[in-house]
Residue frames as qw, qx, qy, qz and C-alpha x, y, z in Angstrom:
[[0.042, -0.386, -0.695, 0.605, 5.92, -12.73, -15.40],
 [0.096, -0.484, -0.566, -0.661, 2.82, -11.72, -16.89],
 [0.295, -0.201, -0.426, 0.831, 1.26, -8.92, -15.20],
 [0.090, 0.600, 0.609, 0.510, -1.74, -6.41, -15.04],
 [0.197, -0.228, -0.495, 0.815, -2.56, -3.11, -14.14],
 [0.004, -0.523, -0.728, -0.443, -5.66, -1.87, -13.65],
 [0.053, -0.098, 0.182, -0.977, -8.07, 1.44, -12.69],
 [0.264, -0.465, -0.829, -0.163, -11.27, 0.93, -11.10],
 [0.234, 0.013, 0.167, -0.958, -14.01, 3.24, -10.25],
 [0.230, 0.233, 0.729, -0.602, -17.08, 2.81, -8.64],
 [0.068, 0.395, 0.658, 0.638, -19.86, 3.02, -11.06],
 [0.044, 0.201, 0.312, -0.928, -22.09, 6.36, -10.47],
 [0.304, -0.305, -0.447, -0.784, -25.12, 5.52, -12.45],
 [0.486, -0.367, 0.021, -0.793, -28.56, 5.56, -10.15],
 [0.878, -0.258, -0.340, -0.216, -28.73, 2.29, -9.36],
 [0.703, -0.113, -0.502, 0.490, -25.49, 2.16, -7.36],
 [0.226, 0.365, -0.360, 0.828, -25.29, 5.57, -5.94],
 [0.696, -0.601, -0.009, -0.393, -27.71, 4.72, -3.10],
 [0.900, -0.367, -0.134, 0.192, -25.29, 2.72, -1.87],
 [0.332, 0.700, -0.395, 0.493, -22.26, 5.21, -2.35],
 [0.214, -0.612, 0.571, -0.503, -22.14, 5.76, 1.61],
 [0.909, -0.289, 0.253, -0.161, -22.44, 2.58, 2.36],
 [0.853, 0.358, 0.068, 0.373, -19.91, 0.81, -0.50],
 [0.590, 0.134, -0.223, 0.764, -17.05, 3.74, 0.17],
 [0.355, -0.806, -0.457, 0.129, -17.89, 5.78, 3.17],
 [0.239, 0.856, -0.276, 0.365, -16.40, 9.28, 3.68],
 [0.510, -0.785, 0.307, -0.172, -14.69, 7.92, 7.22],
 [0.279, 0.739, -0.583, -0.192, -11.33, 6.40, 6.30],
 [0.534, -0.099, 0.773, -0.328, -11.57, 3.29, 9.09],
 [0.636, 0.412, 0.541, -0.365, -14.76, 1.96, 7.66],
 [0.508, 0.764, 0.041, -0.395, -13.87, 2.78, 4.33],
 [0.010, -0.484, 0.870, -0.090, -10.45, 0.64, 4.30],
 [0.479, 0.036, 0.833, -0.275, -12.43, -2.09, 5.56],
 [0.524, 0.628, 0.255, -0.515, -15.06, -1.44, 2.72],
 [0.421, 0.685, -0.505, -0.313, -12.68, -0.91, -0.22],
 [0.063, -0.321, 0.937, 0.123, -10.74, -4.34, 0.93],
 [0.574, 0.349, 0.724, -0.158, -14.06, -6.40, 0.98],
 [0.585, 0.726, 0.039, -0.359, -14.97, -4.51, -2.50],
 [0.349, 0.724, -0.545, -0.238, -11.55, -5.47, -4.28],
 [0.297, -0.176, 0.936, 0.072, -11.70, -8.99, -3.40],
 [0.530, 0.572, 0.414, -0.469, -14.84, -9.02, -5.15],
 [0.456, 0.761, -0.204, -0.413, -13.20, -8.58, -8.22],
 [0.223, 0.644, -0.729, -0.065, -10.72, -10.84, -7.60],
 [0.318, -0.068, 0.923, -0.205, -11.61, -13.99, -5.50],
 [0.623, 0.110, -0.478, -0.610, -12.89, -16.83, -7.65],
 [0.752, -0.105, -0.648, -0.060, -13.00, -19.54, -5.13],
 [0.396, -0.876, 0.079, -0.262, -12.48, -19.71, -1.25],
 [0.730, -0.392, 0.172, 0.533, -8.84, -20.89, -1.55],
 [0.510, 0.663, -0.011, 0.548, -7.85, -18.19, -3.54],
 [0.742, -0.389, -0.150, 0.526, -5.06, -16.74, -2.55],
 [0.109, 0.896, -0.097, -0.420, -4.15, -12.44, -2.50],
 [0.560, -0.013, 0.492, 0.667, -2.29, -12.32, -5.75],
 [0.099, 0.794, 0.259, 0.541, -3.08, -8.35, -6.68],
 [0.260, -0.370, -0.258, 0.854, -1.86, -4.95, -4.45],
 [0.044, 0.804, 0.477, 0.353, -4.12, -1.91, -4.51],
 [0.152, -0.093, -0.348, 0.921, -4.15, 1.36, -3.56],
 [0.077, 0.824, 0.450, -0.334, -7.08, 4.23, -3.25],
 [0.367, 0.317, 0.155, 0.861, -6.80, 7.02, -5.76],
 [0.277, 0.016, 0.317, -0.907, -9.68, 8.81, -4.28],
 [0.319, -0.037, 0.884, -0.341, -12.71, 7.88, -3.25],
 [0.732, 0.565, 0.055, -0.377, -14.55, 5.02, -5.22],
 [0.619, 0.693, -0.365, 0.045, -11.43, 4.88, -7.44],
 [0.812, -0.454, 0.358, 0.083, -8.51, 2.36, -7.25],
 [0.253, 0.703, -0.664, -0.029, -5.20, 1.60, -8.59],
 [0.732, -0.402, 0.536, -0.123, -4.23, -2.38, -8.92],
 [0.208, 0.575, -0.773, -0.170, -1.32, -4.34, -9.85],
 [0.882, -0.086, 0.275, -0.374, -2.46, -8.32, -10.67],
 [0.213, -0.288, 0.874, 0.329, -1.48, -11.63, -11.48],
 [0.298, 0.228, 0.863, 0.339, -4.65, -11.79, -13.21],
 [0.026, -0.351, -0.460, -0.815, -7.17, -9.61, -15.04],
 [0.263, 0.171, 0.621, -0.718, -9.88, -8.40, -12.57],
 [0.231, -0.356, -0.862, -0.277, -13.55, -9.82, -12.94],
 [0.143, -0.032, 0.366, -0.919, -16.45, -7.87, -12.14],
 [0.124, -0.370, -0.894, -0.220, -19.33, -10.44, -11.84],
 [0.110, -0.574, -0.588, 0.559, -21.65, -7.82, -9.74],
 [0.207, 0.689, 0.234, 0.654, -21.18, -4.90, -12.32],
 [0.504, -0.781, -0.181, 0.322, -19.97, -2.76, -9.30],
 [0.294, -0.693, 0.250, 0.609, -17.06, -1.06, -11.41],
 [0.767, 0.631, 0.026, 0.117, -16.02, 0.24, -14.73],
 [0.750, -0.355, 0.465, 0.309, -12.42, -1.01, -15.29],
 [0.547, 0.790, -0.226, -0.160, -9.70, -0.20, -17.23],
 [0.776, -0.407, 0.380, 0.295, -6.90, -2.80, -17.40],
 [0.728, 0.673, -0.126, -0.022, -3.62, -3.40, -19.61],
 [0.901, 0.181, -0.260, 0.295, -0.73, -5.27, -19.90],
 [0.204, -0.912, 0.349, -0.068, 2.69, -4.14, -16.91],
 [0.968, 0.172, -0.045, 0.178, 5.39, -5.34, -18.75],
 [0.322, -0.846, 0.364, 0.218, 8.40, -2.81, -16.95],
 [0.878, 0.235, -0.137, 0.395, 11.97, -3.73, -18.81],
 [0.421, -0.879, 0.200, 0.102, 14.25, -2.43, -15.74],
 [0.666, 0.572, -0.322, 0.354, 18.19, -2.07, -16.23],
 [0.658, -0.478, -0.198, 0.548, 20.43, -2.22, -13.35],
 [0.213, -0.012, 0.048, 0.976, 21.42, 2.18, -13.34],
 [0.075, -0.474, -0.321, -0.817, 18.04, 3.23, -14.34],
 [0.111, 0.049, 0.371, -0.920, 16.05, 6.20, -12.14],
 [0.131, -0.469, -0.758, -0.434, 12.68, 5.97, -11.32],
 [0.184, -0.208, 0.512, -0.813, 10.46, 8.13, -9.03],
 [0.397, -0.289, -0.865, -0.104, 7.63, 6.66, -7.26],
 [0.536, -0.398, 0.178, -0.723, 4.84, 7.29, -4.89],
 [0.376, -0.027, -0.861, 0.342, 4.60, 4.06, -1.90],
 [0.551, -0.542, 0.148, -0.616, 1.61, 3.85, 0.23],
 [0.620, 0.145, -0.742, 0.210, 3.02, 1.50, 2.93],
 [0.681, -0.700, 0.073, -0.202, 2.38, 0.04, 6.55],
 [0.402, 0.509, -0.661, 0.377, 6.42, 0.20, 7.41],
 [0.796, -0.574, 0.069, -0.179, 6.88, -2.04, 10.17],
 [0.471, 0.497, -0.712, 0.156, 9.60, -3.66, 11.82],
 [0.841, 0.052, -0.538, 0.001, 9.86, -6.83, 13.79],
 [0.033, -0.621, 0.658, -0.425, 10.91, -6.88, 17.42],
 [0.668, 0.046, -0.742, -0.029, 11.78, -10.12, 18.68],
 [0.519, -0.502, 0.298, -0.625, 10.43, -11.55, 22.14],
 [0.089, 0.078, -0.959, 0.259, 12.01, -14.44, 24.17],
 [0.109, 0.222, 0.953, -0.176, 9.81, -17.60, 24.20],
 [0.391, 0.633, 0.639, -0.194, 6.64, -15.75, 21.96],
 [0.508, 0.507, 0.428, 0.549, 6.30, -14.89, 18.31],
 [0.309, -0.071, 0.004, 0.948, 7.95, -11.47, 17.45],
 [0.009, -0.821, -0.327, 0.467, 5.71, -7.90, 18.21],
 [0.437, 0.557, 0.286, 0.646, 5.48, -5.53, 14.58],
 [0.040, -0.784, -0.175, 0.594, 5.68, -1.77, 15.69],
 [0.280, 0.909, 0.288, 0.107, 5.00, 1.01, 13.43],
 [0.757, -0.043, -0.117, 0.642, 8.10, 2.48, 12.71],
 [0.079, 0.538, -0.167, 0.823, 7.35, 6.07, 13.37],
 [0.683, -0.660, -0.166, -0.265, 5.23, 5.39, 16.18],
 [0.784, -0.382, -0.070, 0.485, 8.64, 3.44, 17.91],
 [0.435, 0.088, -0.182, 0.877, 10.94, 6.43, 17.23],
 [0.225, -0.646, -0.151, -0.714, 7.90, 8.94, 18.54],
 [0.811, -0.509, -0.271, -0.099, 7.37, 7.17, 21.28],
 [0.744, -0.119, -0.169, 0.635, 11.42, 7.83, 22.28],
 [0.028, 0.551, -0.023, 0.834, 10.65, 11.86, 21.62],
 [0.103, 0.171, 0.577, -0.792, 9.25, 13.74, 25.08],
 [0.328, 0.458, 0.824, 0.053, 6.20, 13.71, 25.02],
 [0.212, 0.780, 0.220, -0.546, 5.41, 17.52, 24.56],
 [0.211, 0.612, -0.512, -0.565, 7.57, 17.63, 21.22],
 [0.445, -0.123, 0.809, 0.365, 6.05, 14.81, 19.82],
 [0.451, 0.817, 0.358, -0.027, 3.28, 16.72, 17.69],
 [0.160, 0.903, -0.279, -0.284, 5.82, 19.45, 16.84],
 [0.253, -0.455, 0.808, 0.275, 8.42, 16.49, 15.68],
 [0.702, 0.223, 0.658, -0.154, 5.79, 14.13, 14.10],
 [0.565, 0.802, -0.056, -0.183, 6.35, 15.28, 10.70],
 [0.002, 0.762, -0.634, 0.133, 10.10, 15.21, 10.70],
 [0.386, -0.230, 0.893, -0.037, 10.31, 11.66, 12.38],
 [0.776, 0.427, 0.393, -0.247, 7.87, 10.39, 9.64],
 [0.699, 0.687, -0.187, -0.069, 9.94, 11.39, 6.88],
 [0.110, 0.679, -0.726, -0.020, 13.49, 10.20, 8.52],
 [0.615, 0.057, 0.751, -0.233, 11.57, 6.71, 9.69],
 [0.796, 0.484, 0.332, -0.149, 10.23, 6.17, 6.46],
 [0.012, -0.842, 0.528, 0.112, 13.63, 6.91, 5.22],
 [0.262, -0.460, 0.835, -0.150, 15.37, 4.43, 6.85],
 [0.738, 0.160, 0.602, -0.259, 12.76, 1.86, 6.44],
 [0.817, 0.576, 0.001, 0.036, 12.62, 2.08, 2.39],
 [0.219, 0.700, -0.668, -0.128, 16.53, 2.27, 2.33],
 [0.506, -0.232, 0.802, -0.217, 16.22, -1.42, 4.36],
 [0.782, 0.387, 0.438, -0.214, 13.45, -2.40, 2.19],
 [0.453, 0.843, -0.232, -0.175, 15.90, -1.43, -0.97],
 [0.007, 0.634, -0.767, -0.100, 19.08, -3.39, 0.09],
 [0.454, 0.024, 0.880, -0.138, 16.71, -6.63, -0.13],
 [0.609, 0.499, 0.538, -0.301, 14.86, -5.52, -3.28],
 [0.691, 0.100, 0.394, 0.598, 17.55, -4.25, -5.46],
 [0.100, 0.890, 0.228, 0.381, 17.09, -0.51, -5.51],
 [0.447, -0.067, -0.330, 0.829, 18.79, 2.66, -3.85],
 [0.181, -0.886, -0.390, 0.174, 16.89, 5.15, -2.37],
 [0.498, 0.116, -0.160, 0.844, 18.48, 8.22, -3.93],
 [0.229, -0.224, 0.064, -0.945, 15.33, 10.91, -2.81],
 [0.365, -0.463, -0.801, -0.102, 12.55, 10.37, 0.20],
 [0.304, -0.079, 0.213, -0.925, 9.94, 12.57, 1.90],
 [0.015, -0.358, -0.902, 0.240, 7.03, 11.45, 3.53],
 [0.151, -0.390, -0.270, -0.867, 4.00, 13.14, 1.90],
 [0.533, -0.499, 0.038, -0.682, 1.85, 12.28, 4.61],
 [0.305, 0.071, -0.921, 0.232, 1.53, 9.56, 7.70],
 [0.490, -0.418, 0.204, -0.737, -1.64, 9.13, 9.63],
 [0.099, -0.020, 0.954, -0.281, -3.05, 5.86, 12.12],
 [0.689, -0.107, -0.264, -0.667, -6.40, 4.24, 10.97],
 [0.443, -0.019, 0.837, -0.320, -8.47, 1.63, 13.31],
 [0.395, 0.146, -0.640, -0.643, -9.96, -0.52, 10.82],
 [0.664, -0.141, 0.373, -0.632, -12.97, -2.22, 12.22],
 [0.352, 0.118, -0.873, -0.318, -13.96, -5.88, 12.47],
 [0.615, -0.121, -0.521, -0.579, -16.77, -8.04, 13.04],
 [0.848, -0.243, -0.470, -0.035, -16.82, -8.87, 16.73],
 [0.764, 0.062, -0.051, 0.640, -13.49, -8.41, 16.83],
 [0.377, -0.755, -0.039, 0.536, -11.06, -5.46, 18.28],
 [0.604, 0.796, 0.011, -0.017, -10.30, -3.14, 15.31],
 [0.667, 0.392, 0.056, 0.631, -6.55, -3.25, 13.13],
 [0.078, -0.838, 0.284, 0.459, -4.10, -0.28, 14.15],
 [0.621, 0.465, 0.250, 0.579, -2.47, 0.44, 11.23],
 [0.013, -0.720, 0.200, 0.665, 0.24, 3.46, 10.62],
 [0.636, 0.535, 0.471, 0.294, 0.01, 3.82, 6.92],
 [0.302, -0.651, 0.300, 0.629, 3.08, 6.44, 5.64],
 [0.663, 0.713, 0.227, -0.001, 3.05, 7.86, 2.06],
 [0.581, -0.363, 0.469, 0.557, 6.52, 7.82, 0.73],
 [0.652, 0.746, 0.131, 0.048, 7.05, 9.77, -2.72],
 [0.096, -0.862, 0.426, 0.257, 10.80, 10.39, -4.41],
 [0.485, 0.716, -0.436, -0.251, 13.40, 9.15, -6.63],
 [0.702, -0.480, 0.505, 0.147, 15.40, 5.48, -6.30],
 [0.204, 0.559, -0.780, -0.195, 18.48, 3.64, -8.75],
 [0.972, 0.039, -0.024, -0.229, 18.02, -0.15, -9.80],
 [0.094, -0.754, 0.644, 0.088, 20.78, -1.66, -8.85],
 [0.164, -0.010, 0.956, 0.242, 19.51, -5.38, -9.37],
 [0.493, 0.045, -0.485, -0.721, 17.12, -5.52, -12.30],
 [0.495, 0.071, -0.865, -0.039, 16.52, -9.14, -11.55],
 [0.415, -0.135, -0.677, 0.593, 15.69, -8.61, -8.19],
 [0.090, 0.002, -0.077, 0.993, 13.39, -5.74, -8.43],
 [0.603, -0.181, -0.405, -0.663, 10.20, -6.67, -10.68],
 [0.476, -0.416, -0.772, -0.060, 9.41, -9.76, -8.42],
 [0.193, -0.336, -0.477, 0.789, 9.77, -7.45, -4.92],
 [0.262, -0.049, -0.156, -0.951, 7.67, -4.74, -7.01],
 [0.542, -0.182, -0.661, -0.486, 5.25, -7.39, -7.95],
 [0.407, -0.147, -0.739, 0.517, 5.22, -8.56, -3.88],
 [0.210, -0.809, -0.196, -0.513, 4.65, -5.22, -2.80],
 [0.467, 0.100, -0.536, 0.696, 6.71, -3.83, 0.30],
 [0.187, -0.191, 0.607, -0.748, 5.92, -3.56, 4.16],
 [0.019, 0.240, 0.966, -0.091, 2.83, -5.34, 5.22],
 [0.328, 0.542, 0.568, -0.525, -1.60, -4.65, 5.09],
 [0.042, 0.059, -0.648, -0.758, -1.43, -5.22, 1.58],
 [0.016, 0.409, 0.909, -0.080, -4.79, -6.40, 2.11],
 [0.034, -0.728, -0.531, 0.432, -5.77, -3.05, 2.89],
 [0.322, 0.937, 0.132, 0.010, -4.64, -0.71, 0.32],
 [0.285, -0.872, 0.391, 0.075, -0.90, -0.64, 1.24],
 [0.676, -0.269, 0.601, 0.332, 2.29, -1.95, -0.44],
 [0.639, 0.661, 0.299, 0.256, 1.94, -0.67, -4.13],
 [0.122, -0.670, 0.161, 0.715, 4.51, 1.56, -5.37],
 [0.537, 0.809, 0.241, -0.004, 3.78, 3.21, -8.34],
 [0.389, -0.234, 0.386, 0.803, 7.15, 4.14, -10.83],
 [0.575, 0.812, 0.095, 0.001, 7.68, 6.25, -13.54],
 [0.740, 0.293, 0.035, 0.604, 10.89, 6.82, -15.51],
 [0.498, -0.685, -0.008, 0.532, 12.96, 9.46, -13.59],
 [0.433, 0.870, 0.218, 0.088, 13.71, 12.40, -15.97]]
């Protein structure tokens, strides 16, 4: 499985930075929406291409992405650093990681296609209401728990350390059209390969759903 990862930043020279607030706005909404239209750009060569790359935001302008193919920048809109993610995983070894993800889960609904909730939102939504700001922190990091241990027993990993570094709800505008909720939960800490085999393609997937949008990359490093 041939693989690429790659760093992209906005180019800052005079000719683009009139368009800074327009191309990656400081409001997060608009700026999701912005980044996803900007990173197909790099990537769609035809209009049946199909998503085959996850991204994240490093900050703004700047991106992290994981491809099945080298990114192309026919506009000159970024300078780009790519190179070769060839991982050789072992079933035992530790990695930590950082996960920006939209954790959802699936609730099924007699006689019409199943309803995704946001999995802190459904266990806030069971708190009173007055204690759900003073809990929201707390249920973010035992929801997002739970979720990546699920997402682990189907990707070949254990989940031996998780904490939610942050969790917040963005309305991502469209064209006409009622804007995207999205909960989008940062997940950083430590898991165990338990199937090698089983790991790189799920990595290479990307895990929970609005990959489109900046969500579903986890980033590893070898666990000291």
């Amino acid at each position: 499985m041939s693989l690429t990862l790659s760093r992209l930043r906005l180019r800052s020279d005079a000719a683009l930075s009139a368009l800074a607030p327009v191309l990656a706005p400081n409001d997060e909404n608009g700026r999701t929406d912005r980044s996803h239209r900007l990173l197909w750009a790099v990537f769609s060569d035809g209009p049946d291409r199909a998503r085959d790359f996850l991204w994240r935001e490093e900050d703004l302008g700047r991106f992290l992405v994981l491809s099945a193919r080298v990114p192309l920048d026919p506009h000159g809109l970024f300078e780009i650093e790519s190179k070769s993610f060839e991982p050789n995983f072992a079933t035992g070894d530790k990695l930590r990681f950082t996960l920006r993800a939209n954790a959802v889960v699936t609730r099924k609904i007699v006689g019409a296609r199943g309803k995704r909730d946001d999995v802190v939102m459904r266990r806030l939504h069971a708190v009173p209401g007055p204690e759900r700001a003073r809990r929201r922190d707390e249920i973010a990091r035992e929801a997002g728990r739970d979720w990546l241990i699920n997402q682990g027993e189907k990707a070949g990993f254990g989940v031996e350390a998780c904490d939610a570094a942050a969790y917040r709800t963005l309305a991502v505008p469209r064209d006409g059209e009622r804007p995207i909720q999205l909960g989008v939960l940062d997940l950083e800490g430590r898991i165990e390969i338990r199937d090698s085999s089983a790991f790189l393609p799920a990595l290479t997937r990307g895990f929970g759903k609005a990959k489109g949008f900046g969500c579903g990359l986890m980033l590893i490093a070898r666990a000291r």
